[in-house]
PAKOLDO-258011 format. One record per residue (C-alpha): chain; x, y, z. Coordinates in Angstrom, 1 decimal. Each point is the difference from the previous one (the first is absolute). Last residue first. Example, Ala and Ser with C-alpha at 12.3 -4.5 7.8 and 13.67 -1.06 7.14 Angstrom:
REM residues 2
+--------+--------+--------+--------+
| chaine |      u |      v |      w |
+--------+--------+--------+--------+
|      A |   13.7 |   -1.1 |    7.1 |
|      A |   -1.4 |   -3.4 |    0.7 |
+--------+--------+--------+--------+
REM end
This chain:
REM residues 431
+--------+--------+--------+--------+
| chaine |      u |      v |      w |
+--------+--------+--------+--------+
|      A |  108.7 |  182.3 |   66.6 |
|      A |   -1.2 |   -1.8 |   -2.9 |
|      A |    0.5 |   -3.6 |    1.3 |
|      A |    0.1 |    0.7 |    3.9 |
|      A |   -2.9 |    2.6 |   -0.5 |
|      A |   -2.0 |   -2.3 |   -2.4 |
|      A |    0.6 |   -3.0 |    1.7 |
|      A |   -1.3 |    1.2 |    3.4 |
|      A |   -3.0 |    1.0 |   -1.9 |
|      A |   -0.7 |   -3.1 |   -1.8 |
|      A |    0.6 |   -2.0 |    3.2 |
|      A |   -2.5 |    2.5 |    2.2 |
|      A |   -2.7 |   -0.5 |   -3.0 |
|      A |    0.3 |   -3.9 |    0.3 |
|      A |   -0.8 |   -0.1 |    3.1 |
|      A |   -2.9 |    2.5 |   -0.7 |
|      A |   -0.8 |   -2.3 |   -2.5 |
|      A |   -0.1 |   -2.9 |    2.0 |
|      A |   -2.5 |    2.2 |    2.3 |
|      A |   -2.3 |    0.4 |   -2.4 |
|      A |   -0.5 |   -3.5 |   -1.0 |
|      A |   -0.7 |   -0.9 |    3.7 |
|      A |   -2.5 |    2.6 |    0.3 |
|      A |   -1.6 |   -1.2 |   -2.9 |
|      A |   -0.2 |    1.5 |   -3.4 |
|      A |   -3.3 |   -0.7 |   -2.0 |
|      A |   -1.8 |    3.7 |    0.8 |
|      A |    2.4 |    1.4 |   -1.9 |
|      A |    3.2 |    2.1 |    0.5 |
|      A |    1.1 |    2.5 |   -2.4 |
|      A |    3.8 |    1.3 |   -0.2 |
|      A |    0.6 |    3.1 |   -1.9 |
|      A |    1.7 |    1.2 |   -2.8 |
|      A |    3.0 |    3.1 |   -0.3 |
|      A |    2.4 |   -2.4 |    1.2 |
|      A |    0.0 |   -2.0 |   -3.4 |
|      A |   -0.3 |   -3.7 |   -0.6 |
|      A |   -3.6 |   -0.5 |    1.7 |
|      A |   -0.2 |   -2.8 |    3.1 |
|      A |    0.8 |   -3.8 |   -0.3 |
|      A |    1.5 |   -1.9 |    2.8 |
|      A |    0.8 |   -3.2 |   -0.6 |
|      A |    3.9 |    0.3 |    1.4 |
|      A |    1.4 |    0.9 |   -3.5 |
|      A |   -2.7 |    2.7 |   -0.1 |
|      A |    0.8 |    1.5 |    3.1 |
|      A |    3.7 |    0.0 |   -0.5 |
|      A |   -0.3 |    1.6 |   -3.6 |
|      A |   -1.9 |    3.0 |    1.9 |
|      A |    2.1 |    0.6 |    2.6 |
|      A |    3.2 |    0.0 |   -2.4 |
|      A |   -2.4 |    2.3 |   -2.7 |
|      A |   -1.1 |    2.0 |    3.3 |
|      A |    3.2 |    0.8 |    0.7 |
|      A |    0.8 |    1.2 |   -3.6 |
|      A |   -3.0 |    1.9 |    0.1 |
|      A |    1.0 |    2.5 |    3.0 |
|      A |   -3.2 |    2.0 |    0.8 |
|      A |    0.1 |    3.7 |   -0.9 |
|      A |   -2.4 |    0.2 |   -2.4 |
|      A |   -2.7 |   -0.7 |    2.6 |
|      A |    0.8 |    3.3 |    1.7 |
|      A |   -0.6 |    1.3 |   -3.5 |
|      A |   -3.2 |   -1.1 |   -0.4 |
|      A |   -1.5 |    0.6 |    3.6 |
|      A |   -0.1 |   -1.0 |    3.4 |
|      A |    3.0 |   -2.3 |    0.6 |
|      A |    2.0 |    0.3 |    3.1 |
|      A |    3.5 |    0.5 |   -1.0 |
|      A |    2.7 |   -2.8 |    1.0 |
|      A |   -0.6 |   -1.8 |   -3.7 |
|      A |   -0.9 |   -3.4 |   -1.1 |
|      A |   -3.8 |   -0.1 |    0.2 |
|      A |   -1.9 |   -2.7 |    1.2 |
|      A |   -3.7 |    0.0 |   -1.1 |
|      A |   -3.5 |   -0.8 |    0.6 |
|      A |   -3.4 |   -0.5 |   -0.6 |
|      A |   -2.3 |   -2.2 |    2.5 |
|      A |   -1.0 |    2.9 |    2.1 |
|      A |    2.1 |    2.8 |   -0.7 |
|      A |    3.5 |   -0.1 |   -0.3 |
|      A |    3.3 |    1.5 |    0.1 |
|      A |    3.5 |   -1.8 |    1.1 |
|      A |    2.9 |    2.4 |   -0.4 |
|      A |    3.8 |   -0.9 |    0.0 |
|      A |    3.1 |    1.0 |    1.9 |
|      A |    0.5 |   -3.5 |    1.6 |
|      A |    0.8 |    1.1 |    3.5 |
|      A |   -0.6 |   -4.4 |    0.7 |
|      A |   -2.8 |    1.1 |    2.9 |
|      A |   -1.6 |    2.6 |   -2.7 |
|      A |    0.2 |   -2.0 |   -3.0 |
|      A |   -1.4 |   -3.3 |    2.3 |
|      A |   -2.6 |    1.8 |    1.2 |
|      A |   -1.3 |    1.8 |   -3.3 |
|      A |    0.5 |   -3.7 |   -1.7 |
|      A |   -2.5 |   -1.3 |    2.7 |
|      A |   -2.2 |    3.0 |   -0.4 |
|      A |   -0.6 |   -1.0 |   -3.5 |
|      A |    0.1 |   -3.5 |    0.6 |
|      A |   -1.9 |   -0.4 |    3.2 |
|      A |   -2.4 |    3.5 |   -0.2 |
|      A |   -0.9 |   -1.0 |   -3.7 |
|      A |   -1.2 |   -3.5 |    1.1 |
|      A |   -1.9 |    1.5 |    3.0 |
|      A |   -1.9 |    2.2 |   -3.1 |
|      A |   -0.1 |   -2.7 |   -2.1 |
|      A |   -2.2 |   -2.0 |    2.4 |
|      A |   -2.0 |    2.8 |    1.1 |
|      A |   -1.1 |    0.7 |   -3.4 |
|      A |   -0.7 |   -3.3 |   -0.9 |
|      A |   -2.2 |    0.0 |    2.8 |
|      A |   -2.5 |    2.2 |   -2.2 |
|      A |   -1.6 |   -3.2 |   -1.1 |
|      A |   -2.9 |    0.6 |   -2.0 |
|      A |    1.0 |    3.0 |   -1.8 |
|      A |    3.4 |   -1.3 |   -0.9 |
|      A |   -2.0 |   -3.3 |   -1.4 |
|      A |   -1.9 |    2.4 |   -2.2 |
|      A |    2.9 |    1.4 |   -1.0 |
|      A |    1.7 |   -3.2 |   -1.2 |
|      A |   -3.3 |   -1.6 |   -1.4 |
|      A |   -1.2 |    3.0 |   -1.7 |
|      A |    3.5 |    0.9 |   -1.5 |
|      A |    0.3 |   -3.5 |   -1.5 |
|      A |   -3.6 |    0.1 |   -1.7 |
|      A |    0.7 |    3.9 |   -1.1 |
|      A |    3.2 |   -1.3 |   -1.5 |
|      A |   -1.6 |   -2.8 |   -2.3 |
|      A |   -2.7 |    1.9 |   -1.1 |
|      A |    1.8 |    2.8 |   -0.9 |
|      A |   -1.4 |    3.2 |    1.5 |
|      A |    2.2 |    2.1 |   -2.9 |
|      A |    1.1 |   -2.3 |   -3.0 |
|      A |   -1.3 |    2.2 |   -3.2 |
|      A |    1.3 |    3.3 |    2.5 |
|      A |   -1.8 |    3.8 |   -0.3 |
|      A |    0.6 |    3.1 |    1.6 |
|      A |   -1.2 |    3.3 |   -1.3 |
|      A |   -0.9 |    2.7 |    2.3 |
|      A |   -3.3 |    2.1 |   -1.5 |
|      A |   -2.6 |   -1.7 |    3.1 |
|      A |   -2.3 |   -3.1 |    0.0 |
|      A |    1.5 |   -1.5 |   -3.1 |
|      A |    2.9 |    0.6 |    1.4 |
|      A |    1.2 |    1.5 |    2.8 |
|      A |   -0.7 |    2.9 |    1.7 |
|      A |   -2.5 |   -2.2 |    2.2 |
|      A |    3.0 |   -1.0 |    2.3 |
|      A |    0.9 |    3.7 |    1.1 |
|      A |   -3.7 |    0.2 |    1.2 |
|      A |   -0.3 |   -3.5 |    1.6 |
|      A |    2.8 |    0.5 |    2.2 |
|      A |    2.9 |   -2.5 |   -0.7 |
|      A |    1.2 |   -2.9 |   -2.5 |
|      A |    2.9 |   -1.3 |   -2.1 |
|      A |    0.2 |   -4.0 |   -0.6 |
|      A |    3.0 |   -2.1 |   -0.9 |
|      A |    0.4 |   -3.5 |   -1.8 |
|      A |    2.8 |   -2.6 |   -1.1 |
|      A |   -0.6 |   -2.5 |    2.6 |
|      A |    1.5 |   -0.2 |    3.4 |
|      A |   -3.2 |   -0.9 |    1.9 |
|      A |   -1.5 |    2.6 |   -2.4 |
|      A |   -0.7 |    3.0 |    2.2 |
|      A |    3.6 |   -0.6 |    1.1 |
|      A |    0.8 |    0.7 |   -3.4 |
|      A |   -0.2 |    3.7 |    0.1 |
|      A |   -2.0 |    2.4 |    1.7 |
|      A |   -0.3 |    4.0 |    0.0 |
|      A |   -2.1 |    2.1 |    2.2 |
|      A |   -1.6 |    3.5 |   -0.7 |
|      A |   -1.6 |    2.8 |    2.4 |
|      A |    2.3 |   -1.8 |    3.0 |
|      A |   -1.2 |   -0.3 |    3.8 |
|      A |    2.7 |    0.6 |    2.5 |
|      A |   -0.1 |   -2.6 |    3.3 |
|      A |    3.8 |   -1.3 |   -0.5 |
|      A |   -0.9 |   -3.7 |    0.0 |
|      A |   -3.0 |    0.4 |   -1.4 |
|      A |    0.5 |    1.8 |   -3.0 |
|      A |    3.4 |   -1.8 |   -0.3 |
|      A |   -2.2 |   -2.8 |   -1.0 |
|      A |   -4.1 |   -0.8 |    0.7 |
|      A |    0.5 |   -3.6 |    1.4 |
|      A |    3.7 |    1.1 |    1.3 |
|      A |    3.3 |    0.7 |   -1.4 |
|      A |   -0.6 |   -2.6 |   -2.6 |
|      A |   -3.6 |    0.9 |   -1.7 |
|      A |    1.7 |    2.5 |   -1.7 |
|      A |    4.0 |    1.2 |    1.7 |
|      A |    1.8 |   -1.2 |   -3.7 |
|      A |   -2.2 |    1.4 |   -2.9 |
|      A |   -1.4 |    2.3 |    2.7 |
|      A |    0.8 |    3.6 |   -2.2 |
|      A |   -2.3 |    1.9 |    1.9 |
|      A |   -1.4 |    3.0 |   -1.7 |
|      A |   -0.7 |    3.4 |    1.6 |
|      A |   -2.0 |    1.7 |   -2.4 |
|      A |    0.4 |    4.2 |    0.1 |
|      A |   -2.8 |    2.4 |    1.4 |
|      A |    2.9 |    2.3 |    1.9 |
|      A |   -1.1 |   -0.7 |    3.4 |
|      A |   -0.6 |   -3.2 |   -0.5 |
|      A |    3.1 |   -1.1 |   -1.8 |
|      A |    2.0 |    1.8 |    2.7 |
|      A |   -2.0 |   -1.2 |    2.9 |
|      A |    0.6 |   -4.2 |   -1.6 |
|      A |    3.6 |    1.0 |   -0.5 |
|      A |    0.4 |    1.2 |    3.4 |
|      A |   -1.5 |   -3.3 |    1.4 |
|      A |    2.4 |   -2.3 |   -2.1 |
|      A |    2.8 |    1.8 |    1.6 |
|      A |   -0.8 |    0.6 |    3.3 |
|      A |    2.0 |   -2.9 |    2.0 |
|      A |    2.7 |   -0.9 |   -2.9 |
|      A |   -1.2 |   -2.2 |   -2.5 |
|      A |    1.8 |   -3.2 |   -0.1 |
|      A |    2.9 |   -0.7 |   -2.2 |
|      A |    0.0 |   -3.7 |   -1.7 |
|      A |    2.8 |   -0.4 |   -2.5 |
|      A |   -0.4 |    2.8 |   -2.9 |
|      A |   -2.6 |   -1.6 |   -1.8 |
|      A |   -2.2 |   -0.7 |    3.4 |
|      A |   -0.6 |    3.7 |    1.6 |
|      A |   -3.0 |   -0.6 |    2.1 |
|      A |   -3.0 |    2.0 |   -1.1 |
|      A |    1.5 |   -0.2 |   -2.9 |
|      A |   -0.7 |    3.8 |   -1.4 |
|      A |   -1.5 |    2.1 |   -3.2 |
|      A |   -1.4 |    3.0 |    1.0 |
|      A |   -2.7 |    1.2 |   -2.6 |
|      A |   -1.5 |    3.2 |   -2.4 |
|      A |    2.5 |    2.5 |    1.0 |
|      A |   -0.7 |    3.1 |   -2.0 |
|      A |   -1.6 |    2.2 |    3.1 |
|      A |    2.7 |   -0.9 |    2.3 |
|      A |    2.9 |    0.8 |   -2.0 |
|      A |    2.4 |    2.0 |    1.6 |
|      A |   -1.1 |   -0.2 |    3.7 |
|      A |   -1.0 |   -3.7 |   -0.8 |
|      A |    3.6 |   -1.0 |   -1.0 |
|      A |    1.3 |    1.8 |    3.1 |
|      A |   -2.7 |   -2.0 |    2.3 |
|      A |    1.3 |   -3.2 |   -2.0 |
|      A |    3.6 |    1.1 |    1.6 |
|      A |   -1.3 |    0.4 |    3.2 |
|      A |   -1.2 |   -3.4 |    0.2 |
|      A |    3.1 |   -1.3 |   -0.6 |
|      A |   -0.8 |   -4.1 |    0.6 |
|      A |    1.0 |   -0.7 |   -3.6 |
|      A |    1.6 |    2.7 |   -1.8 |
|      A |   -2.0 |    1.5 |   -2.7 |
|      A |    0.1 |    0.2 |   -3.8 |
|      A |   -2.7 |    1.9 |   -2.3 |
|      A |   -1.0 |   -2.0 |   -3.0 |
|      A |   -1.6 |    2.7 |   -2.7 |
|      A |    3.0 |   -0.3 |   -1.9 |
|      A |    0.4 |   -3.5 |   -0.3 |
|      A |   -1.6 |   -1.0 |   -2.9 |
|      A |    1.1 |    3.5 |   -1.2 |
|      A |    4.3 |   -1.6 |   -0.1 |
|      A |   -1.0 |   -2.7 |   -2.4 |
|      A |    0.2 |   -3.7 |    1.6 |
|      A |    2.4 |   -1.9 |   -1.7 |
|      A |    2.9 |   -0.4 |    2.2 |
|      A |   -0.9 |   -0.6 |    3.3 |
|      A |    0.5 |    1.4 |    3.6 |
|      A |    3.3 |    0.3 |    2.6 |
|      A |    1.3 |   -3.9 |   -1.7 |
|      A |    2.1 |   -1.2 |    2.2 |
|      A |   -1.7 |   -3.5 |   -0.7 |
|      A |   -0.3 |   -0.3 |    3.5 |
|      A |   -2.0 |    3.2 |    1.1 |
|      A |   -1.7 |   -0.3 |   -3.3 |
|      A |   -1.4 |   -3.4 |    1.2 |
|      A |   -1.5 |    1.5 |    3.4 |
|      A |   -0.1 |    3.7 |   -0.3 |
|      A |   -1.6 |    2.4 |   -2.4 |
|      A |    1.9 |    3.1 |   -0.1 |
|      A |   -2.3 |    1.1 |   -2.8 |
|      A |   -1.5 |   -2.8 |   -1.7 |
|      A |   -3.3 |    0.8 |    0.6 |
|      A |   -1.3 |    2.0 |   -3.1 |
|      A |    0.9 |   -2.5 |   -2.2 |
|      A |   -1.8 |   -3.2 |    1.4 |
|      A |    2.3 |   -2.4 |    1.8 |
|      A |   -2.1 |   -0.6 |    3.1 |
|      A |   -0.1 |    2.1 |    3.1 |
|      A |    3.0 |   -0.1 |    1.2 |
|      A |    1.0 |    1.9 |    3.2 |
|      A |    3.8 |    1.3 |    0.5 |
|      A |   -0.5 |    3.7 |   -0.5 |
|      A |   -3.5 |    1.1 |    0.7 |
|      A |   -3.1 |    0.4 |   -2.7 |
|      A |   -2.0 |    3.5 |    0.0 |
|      A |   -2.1 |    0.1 |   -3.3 |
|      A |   -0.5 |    3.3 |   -2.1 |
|      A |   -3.2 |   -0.1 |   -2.4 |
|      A |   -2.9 |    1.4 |    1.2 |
|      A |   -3.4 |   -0.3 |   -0.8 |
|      A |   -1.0 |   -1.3 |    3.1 |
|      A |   -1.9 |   -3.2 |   -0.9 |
|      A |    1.8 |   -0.6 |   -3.1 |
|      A |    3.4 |    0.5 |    1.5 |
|      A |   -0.8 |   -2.3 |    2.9 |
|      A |   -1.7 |   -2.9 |   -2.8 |
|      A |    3.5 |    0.3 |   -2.1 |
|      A |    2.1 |   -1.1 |    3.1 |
|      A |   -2.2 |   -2.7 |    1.2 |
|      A |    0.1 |   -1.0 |   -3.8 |
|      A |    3.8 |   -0.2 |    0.7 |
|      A |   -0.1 |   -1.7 |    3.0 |
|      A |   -2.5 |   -2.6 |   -0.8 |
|      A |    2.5 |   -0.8 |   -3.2 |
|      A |    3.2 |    0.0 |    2.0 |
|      A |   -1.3 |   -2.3 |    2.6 |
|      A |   -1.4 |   -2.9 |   -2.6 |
|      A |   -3.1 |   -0.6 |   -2.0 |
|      A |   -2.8 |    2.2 |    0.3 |
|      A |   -3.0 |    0.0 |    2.7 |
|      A |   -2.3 |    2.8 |    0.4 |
|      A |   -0.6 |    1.1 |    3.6 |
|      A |   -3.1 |    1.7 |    1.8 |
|      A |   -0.6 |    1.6 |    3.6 |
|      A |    3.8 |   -1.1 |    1.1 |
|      A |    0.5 |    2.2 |    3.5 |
|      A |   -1.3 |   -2.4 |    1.8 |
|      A |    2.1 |   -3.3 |   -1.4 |
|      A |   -1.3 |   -3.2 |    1.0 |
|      A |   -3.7 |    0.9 |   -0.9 |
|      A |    1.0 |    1.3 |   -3.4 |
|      A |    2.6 |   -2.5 |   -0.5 |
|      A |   -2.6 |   -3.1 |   -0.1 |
|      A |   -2.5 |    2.2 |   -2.0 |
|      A |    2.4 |    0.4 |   -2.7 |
|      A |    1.1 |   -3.9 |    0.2 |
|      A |   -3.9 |   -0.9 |   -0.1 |
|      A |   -0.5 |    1.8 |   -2.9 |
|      A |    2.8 |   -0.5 |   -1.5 |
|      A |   -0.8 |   -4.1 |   -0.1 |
|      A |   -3.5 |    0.3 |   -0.7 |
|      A |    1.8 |    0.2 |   -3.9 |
|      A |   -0.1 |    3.4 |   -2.1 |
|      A |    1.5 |   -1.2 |   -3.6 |
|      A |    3.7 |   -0.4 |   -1.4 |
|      A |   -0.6 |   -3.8 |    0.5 |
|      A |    3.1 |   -1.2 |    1.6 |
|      A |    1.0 |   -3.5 |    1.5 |
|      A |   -2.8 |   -2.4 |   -0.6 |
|      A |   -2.4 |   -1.3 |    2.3 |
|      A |    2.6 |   -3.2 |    1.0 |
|      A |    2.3 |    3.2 |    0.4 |
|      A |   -2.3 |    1.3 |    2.6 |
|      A |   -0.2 |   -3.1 |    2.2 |
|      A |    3.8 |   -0.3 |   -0.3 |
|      A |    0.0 |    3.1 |    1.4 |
|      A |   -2.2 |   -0.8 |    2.9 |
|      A |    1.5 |   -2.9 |    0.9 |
|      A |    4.0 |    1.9 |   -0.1 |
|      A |   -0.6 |    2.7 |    1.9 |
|      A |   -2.1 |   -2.0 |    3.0 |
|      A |    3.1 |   -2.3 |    0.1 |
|      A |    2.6 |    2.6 |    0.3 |
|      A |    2.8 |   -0.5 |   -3.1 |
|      A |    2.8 |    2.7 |    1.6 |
|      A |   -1.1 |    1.3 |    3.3 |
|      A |   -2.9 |    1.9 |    1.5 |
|      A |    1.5 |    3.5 |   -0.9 |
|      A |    1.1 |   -1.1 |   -3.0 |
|      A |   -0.1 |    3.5 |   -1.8 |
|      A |    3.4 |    1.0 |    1.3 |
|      A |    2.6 |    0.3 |   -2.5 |
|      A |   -0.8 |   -3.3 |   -1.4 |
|      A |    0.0 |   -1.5 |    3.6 |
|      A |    3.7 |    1.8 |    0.5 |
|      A |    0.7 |   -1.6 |    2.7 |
|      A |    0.0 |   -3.5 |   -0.6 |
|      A |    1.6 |   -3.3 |    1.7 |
|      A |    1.9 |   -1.0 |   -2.9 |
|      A |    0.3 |   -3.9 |   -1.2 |
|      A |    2.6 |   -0.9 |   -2.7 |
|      A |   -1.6 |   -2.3 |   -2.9 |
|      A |    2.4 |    1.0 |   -2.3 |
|      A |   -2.8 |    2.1 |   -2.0 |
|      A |   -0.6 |    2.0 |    3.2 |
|      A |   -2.3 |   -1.3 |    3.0 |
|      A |   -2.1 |    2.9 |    1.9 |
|      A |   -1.1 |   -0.3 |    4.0 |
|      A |   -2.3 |    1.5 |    2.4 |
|      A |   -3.0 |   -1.8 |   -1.8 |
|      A |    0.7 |   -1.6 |   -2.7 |
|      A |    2.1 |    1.3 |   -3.2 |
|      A |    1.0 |   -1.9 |   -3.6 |
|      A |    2.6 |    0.6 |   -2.5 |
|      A |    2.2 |    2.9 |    1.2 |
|      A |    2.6 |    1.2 |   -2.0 |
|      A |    2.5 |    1.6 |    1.9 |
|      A |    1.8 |    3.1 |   -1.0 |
|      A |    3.4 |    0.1 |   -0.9 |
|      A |    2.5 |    1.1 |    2.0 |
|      A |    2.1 |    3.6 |    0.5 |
|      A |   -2.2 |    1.5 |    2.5 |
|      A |   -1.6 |    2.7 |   -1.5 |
|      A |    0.7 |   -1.7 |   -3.3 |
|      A |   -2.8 |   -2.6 |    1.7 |
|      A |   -3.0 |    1.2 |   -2.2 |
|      A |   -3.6 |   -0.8 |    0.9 |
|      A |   -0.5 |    3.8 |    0.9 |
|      A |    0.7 |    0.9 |   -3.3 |
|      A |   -2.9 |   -2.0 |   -1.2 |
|      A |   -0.5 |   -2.4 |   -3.1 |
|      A |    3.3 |   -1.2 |    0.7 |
|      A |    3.3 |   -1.4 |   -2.1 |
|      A |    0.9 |    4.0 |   -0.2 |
|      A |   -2.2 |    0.5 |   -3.0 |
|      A |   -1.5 |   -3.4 |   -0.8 |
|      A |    1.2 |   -2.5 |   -3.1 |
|      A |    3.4 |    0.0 |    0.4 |
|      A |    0.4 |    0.8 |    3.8 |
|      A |   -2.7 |   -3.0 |    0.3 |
|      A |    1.8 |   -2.6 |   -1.1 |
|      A |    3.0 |    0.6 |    2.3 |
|      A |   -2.5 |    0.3 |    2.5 |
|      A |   -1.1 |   -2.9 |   -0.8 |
|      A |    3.6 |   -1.8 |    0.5 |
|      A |    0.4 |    1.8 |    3.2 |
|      A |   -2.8 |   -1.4 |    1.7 |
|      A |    0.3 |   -3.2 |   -1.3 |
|      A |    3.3 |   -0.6 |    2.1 |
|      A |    3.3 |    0.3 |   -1.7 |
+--------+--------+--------+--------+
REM end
């Protein structure tokens, strides 16, 4: 039995599930997950001192690769001062102005402490601002685990088979208006009915908890005229797409200006951290500026703000990284579009940038329920082949694949290699 699968056998007892995320589970895929002990670079080692080349990059915030030198000196610098204070440190400060003049549309930010926090408070802030209380979120997109999100919330719900969550009571929710991503039309219909109560639109810019499903041409404009028009908040959910898309995110890549932004770890260098942020007038709602309470004892950590400075400010300084995942993105994504196509696999590669994802299933995949229909017993064989041959990528077909800026051509292409074996053992095996 390999050490693995004797602490997960611990852990089932002591942890619900064995995991302290749903998206670290393997039921999925009928293994147990890995337990990984160390990570460098391109490349994580589990507990049986097996070596993965990584695409998962802790669900995207290691952008430069796991353990980057400039990271790891200035957070060891920072713990030598101490590792939390619950004070203002210089630290904020310069991370707020840092993302301020990265990000145009961000005028001020407050910092909190992961994804589903900043988008919360985002959330609150765009109700306190307008005075209204109905939110627009689209099927498939998470935004966090807060109550009044988990409505057809993608990603580990998806794979769970679980269409929301018990425990939230039914008027959480009742001010959550559902959309279909990439219907326009359909958010018009919502507006027609109840424009003038609509305090925000939710969206991934790039829908990355349902696989990855670009916007379609249009899509993320219409939504910026619509909250416009009808004085509503259009908030960016960037959690994934910030500060990896492009220097300024999905806001640069597509050209459309958000009111609010979310971030999440990648802020941090991969530490437990987010930050919410927009217009100065929405921002100074909050408190104790404005009447919008949000508050967090560990917010701008000392530690986190040190390993966020040194990763963004190193994204700032060298915007070839973009480049570089970008050709990276063309070879394997494009590569494993190639091959389905040439092989008349019927699957669906989407990506975007340095995000993406195969899906098992002949429809092309622009929204949550085209998602649905992807095979996941032939990605479980695809997927168990890719991880016995050193390739490690998310157990569940609803995830996606993140490169980083420490893969190499040549690493890239062994996984497409790879990829075309996994595939061709799916359909023969499961077909």
């Amino acid at each position: 039995m390999s050490r693995s699968e004797i602490l997960f056998q611990e852990a089932v007892e002591l942890i619900p599930g064995g995991v302290n995320s749903p998206v670290r589970a393997f039921g999925s895929v009928g293994m147990t997950p890995r337990f990984i002990e160390s990570a460098q670079g391109a490349y994580m080692t589990d507990a049986d001192g097996k070596r993965y080349l990584d695409y998962v990059g802790s669900w995207g915030p290691m952008i430069l690769g796991h353990a980057h030198p400039a990271v790891l000196e200035k957070v060891a610098e920072a713990c030598r001062k101490g590792l939390s204070f619950g004070a203002a440190t210089e630290a904020e400060v310069e991370m707020a102005r840092l993302i301020c003049r990265m990000v145009p549309s961000v005028e001020m930010v407050r910092m909190v402490n992961s994804g589903t926090e900043a988008v919360m408070s985002a959330v609150r802030a765009a109700r306190g601002y307008t005075g209204r209380n109905k939110i627009v979120k689209f099927e498939g997109c998470y935004h966090g685990h807060s109550d009044a999100m988990l409505v057809k919330a993608g990603s580990g719900v998806m794979t769970a088979g679980v269409p929301d969550s018990s425990g939230v009571p039914a008027g959480a929710t009742e001010d959550t208006l559902l959309a279909v991503y990439n219907d326009l039309p359909g958010v018009e219909k919502l507006f027609d009915a109840w424009g003038k109560e609509i305090a925000a639109v939710i969206v991934e810019p790039v829908g990355a908890n349902m696989g990855v499903v670009p916007p379609a041409e249009g899509f993320l404009e219409g939504l910026r005229r619509l909250c416009t028009d009808n004085g509503s908040v259009l908030i960016f959910d960037e959690v994934i797409t910030g500060f990896r898309l492009a220097r300024a995110g999905a806001q640069e890549y597509f050209g459309v200006e958000a009111d609010l932004t979310t971030y999440g770890k990648i802020i941090g260098g991969g530490m437990p951290v987010g930050a919410y942020g927009g217009r100065r007038e929405i921002m100074e709602v909050v408190s104790p500026v404005g009447q919008v309470y949000q508050a967090g004892t560990l917010s701008g950590n000392p530690v986190a703000m040190a390993a966020g400075l040194a990763q963004l400010r190193y994204l700032d300084e060298h915007p070839e990284v973009y480049s570089h995942l970008g050709r990276l993105g063309e070879t394997l994504y494009g590569g494993m579009k190639w091959f389905c196509a040439e092989q008349g696999l019927p699957c669906q590669v989407n990506y975007a940038g340095s995000l993406g994802c195969l899906f098992f299933t002949d429809r092309p995949v622009t929204d949550y329920a085209s998602a649905k229909t992807a095979d996941t017993k032939r990605f479980a064989v695809y997927f168990r082949h890719m991880l016995e041959s050193g390739v490690y990528i998310a157990a569940s077909q609803f995830e996606a694949m993140f490169l980083s800026a420490a893969h190499t051509e040549e690493e890239v292409q062994e996984t497409l290699r790879i990829a075309q074996e996994a595939l061709c053992r799916a359909f023969r095996k499961a077909g």
